[in-house]
C-alpha positions in Angstrom: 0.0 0.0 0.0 3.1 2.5 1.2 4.4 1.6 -2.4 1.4 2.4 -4.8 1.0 5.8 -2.9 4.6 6.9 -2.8 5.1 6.8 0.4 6.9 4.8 3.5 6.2 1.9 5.5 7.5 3.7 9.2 8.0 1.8 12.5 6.4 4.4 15.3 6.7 2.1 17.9 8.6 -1.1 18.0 8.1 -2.1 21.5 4.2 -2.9 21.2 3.1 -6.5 20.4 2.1 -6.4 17.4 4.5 -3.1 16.3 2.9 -0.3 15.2 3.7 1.0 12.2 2.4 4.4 9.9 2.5 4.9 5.8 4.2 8.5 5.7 6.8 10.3 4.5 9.4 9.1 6.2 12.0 12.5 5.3 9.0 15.0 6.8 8.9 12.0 9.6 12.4 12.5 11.0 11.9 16.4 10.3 9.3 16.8 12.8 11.1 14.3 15.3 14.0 16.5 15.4 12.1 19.9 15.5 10.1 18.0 18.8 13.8 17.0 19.8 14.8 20.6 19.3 12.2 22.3 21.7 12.8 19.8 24.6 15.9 20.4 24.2 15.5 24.1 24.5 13.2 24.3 27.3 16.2 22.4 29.2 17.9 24.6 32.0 21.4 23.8 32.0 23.3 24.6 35.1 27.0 25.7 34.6 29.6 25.9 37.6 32.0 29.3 36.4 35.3 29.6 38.5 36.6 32.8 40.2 40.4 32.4 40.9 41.2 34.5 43.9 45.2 34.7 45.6 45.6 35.3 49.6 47.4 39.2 48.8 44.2 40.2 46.6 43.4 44.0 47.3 40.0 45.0 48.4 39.3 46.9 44.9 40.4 43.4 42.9 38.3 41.1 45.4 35.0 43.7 44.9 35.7 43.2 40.8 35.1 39.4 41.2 32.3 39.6 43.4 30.5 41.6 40.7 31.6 38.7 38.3 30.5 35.9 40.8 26.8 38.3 40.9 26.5 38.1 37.3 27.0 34.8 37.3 24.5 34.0 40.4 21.8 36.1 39.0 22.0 33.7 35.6 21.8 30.6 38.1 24.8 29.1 37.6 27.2 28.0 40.5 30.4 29.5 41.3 33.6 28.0 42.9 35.8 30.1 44.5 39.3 28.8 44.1 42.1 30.4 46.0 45.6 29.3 45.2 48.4 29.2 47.3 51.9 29.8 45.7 55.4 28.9 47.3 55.3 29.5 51.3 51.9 31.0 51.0 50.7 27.5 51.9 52.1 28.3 55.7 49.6 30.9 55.6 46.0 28.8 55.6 44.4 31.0 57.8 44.8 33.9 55.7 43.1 32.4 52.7 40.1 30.6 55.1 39.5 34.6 55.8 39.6 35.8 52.2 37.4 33.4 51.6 35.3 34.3 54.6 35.0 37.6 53.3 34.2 36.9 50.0 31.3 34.7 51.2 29.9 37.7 53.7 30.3 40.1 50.4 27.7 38.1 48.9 25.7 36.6 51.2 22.5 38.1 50.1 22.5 36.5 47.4 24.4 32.8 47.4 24.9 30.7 50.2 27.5 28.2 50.7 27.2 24.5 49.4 29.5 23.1 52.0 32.2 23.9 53.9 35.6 25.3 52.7 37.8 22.9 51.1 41.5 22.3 50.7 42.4 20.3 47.6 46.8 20.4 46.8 47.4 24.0 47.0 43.8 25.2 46.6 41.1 26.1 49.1 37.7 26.3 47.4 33.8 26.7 48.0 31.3 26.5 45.6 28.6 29.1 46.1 24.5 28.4 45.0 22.0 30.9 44.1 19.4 31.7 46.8 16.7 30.9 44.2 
């Protein structure tokens, strides 16, 4: 029958017992598949994490410039780890980069909170920060 109209024989689901099967065009078939595959895929919210480096001897003016990046990125709903590296004999000093770190958090507070504690990873300490919302 597909063959005296010029059309195909498609398989729409092959799971069922007996399958089920359409006579159709089978190029406009996979056309509209992918235009359905297309929206879901656009109506998908796709959560990033984004990265702020930060050093223990950042200056006040350089620590408010990333917490007006890590905002942009909040407000978007992504995640942000803060990552603080150590370099040399700064790793003596933990206690200094536990209170940028500190600070940074209380600088944005409002509008992220902590999604754990603060971590040490090699010569690293990290937090990754979540939107309120």
């Amino acid at each position: 029958m597909a063959r005296t109209k010029g059309l195909d024989l498609v398989e729409v689901s092959p799971l069922d017992e007996p399958p089920v099967c359409k006579i159709q065009d089978f190029g406009k078939y996979r056309y509209y598949q992918s235009k359905i595959e297309h929206r879901q895929k656009k109506m998908q919210k796709i959560h990033e994490i984004k990265e702020i480096r930060l050093s223990p001897r950042i200056g006040d003016h350089d620590m408010d410039v990333k917490v007006r990046h890590a905002r942009k990125f909040l407000e978007k709903g992504d995640r942000v780890k803060i990552n603080l590296m150590f370099r040399g004999r700064e790793i003596q000093h933990i206690d200094i980069g536990k209170e940028r770190l500190t600070l940074f958090i209380d600088k944005i507070k409002d509008i992220a909170i902590p999604d754990g504690e603060i971590k040490r990873q090699d010569k690293n300490l990290f937090v990754v920060l979540k939107p309120l919302t």
